[in-house]
GUVO-230228 format. One record per residue (C-alpha): residue in three letters; x, y, z. Coordinates in steps of 0.2 Angstrom, whole numbers, plus 2048, in hexadecimal, padded with zeros to 3 digits. Layout:
GUVO-230228
AlaXYZ ...
END
This chain:
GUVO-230228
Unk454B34131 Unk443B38138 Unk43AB4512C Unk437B5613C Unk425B5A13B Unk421B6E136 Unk413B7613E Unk40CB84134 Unk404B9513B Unk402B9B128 Unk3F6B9411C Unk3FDB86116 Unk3FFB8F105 Unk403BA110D Unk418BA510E Unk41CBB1118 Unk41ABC0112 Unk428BCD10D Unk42ABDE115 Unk420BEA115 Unk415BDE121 Unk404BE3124 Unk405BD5132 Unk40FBC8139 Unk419BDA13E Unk42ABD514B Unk430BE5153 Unk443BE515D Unk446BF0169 Unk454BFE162 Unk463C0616A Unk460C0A17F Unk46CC0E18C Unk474BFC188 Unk482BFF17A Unk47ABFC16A Unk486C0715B Unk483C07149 Unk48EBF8146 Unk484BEC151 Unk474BF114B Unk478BEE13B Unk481BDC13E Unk46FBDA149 Unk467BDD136 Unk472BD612A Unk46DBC7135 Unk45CBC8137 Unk456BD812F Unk449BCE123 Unk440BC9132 Unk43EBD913A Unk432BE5137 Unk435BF3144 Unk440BFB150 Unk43DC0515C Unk446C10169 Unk444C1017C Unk438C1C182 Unk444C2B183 Unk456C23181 Unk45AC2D16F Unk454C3E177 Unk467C39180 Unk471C36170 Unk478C42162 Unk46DC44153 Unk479C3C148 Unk47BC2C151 Unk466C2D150 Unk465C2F13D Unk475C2213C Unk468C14143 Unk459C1813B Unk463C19129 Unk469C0712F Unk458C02133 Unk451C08122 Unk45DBFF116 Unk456BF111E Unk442BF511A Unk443BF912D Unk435C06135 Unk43DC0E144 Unk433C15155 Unk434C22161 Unk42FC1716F Unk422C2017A Unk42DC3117D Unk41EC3C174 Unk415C40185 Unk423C4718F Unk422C57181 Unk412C5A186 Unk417C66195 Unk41DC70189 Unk40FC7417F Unk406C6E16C Unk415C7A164 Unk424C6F16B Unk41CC5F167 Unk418C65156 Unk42BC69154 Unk42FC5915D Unk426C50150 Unk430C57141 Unk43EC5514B Unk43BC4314A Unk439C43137 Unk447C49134 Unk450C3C13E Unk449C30134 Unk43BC2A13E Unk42DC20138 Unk423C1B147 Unk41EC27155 Unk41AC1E165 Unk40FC28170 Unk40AC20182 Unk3F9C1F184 Unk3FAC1A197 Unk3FFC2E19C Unk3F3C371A6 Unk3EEC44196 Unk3DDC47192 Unk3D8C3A183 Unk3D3C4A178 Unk3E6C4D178 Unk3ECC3C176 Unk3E1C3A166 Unk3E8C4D161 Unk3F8C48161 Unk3F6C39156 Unk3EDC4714A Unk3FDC5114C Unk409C42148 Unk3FFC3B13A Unk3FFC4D131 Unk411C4C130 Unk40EC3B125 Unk414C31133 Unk411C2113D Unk407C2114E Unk40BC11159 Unk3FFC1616B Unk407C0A178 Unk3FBC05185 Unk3FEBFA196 Unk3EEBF019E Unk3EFBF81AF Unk3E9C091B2 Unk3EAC151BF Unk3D9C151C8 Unk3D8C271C5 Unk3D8C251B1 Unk3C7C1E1B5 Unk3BDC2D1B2 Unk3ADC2D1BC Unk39DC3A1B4 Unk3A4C481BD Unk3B5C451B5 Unk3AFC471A1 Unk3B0C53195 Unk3A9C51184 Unk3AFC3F184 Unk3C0C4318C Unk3C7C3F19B Unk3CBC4D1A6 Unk3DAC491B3 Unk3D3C471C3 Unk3DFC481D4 Unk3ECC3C1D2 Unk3EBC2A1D9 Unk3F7C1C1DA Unk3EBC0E1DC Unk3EFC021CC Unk3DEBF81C5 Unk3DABF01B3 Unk3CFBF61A9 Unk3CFBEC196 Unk3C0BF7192 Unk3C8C07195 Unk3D8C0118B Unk3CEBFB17B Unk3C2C0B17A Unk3D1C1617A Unk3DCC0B16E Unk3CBC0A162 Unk3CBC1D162 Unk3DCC1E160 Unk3D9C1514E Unk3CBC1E14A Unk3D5C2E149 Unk3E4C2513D Unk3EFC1B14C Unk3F8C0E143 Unk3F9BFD14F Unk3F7BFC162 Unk405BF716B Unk402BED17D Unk40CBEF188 Unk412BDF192 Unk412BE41A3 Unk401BDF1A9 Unk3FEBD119E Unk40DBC81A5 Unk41EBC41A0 Unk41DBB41A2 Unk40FBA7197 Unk40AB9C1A5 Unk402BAC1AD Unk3FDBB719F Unk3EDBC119F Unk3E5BB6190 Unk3D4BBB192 Unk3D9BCE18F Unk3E4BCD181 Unk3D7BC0178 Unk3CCBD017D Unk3D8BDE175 Unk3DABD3165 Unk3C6BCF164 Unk3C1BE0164 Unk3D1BEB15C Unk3D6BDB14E Unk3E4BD114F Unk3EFBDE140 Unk3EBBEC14A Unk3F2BEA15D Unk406BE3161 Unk40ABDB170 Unk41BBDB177 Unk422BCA17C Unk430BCB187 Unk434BB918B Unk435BAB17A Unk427BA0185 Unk41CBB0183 Unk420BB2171 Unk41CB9E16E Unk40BBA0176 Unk406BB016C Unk40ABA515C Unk401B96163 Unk3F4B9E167 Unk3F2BAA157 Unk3FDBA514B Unk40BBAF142 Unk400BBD13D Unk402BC2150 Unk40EBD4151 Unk418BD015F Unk427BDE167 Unk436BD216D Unk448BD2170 Unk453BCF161 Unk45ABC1167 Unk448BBA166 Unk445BBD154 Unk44CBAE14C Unk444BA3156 Unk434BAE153 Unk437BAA142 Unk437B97145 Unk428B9614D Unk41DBA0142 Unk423B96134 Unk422B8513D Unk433B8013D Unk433B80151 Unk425B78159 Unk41AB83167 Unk420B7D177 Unk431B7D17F Unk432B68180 Unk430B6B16C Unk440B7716B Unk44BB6D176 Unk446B5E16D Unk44AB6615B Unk45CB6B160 Unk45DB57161 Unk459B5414E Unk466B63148 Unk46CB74148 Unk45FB81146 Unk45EB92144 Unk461BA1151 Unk45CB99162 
END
């Protein structure tokens, strides 16, 4: 029997290490409008809770379920060492002032949330966006800013449009543009005031890796660090590139049927390409395809 060859992403003398991760992170995407009950979540991490690190609601979709099915998941979640999101919900609470969201974020304590994500992408002046991570960060929790790497051009400020360093909204424009520079001075002062990661969003950097934006995400990761941004993978030949090309300490978002195969690849057991998968399903069974 011919001997598989396995490539390594970790130092040849690293294993991967256990949770709590300080990188190499795997987030899953939680309950959504999709069925998802207690019972399947936690069949999902008896399977493959030690590879998973987070979880994380879609934007808005537990504001629509009863608090006890809320704290049912995150208590799931945690007696698997899983940290559990918001999804990017925080900014919609902003129309009703600094005191709702305050209460919003105890609210979300409570339910047992680790990880508030706030979108970084809404039209709010950038003094409140860093306020808000001030305002979650006092109540000892996690701040996860999501960003995407198209803009509206009226997020562009021009001199007219500053205040003291923030952006002040100018009349609202349609007209979609990328701007790398804007997303990485914002996500750099995001950290600088106690944001956790940086979560990119896919949208814009393509959901597909033969048209994805390399030359802006090698840009986000050279200036913001590789264990400080996560970028969501949505297909598995995005997720084999990001492990190609940065090796398993690379935070990746993807579907949870994805994260054994994740697994593989970032410990070497599946080759990077697709003709490398295909080719190992010919020498054996393998693990969660």
């Amino acid at each position: 029997m011919a001997m598989r060859t396995r490539m390594r992403f970790f130092d040849e003398e690293e294993d991967r290490p256990e949770k709590p991760r300080l990188y190499g992170l795997t987030e899953i995407r939680g309950p959504t409008s999709a069925l998802m009950d207690g019972n399947c979540l936690q069949d999902i991490l008896e399977m493959i809770g030690p590879f998973v690190d987070s979880l994380k609601f879609d934007g808005g979709s537990y504001s629509l379920m009863p608090a006890t099915f809320i704290k049912e998941i995150t208590d799931i979640a945690h007696r698997h060492n899983v940290n559990v999101g918001t999804g990017d919900w925080a900014d919609h609470l902003l129309q009703k002032g600094p005191c709702a969201f305050r209460e919003y974020v105890k609210d979300c304590k409570n339910l047992g949330f680790d990880v508030i994500n706030v979108n970084a992408d809404s039209l709010i002046p950038e003094e409140n966006l860093l306020r808000l991570i001030r305002i979650i960060k006092s109540e000892k929790l996690k701040v996860k800013p999501q960003f995407g790497i198209q803009c509206e051009a009226s997020a562009i400020p021009s001199n007219k449009d500053r205040l003291f360093g923030a952006y002040v909204i100018p009349p609202e424009q349609k007209e979609m543009i990328e701007d790398v520079d804007i997303l990485i001075r914002k996500a750099e002062r995001c950290l600088d005031v106690g944001a956790d990661m940086i979560m990119i969003d896919a949208e814009g950097l393509s959901n597909h890796a033969e048209s994805l934006r390399t030359d802006a995400i090698a840009k986000i990761i050279g200036r913001l660090g590789l264990e400080k941004t996560m970028f969501e993978a949505g297909t598995p030949d995005m997720l084999e590139w990001f492990v190609g090309r940065y090796g398993s300490r690379v935070n990746l978002f993807v579907d949870h049927a994805h994260v054994g195969k994740l697994e593989c690849i970032r410990d070497g057991a599946i080759g990077i390409s697709p003709s490398s998968i295909f080719q190992s399903r010919k020498r054996g069974p393998q693990l969660f395809y």
